[in-house]
matplotlib code that plots the C-alpha trace (Angstrom):
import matplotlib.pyplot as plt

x = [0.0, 1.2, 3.0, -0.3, -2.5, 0.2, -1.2, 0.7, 3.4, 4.3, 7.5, 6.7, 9.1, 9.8, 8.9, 8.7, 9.3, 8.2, 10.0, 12.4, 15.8, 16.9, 14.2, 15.3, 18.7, 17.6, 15.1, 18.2, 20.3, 17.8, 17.4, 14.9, 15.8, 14.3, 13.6, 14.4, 12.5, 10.8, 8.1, 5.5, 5.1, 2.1, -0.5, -2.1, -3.9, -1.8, 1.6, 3.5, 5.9, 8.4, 11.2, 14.0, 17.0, 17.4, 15.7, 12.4, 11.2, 8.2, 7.0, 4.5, 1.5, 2.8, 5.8, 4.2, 1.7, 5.1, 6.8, 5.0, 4.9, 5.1]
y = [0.0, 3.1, 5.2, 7.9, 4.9, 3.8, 4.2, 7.5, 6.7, 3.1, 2.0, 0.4, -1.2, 0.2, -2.4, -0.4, 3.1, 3.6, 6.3, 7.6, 7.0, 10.7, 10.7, 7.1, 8.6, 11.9, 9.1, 6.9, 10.2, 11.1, 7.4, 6.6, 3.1, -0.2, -2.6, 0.6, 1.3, 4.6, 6.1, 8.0, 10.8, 12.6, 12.0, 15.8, 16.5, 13.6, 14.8, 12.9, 13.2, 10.7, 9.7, 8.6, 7.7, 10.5, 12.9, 13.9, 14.5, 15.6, 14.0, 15.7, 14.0, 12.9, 11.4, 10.0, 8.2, 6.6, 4.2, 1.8, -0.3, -3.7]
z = [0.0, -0.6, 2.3, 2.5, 3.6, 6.4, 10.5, 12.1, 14.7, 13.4, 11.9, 8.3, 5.7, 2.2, -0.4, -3.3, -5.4, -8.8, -9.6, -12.1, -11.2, -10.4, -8.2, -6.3, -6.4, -4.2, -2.4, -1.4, -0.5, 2.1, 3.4, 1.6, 0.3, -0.6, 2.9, 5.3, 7.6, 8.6, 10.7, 10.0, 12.4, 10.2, 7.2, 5.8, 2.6, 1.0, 2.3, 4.9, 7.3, 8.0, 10.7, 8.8, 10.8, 13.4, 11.2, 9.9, 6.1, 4.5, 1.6, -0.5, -2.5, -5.6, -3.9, -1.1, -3.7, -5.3, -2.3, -1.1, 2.6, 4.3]

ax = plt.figure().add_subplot(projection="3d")
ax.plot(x, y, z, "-o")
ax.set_aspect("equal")
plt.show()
């Protein structure tokens, strides 16, 4: 499913990103990467918010409709 439909405030598993690969690129720069794990802190209008490693990220609707969860 993708990562806008995941429950707030529990750690899910990257499975997939159908992206081009510039995007993946800047995806896997942030931490973003295939079978990491991230939580999601907030859902809003489609955009999310993610913990990544020590840090946080914000994701907006297009992206966030583009990786998909375990």
């Amino acid at each position: 499913m993708p990562i806008i439909m995941a429950p707030v405030d529990q750690e899910v598993r990257i499975v997939r990103i159908i992206a081009d690969e510039k995007t993946k690129k800047h995806l896997e720069n942030l931490g973003i990467t295939l079978n990491s794990t991230v939580t999601v802190l907030s859902v809003q209008s489609g955009g999310v918010i993610l913990k990544v490693k020590d840090g946080r990220l914000a994701l907006d609707a297009s992206l966030s409709r583009k990786i998909f969860i375990a």
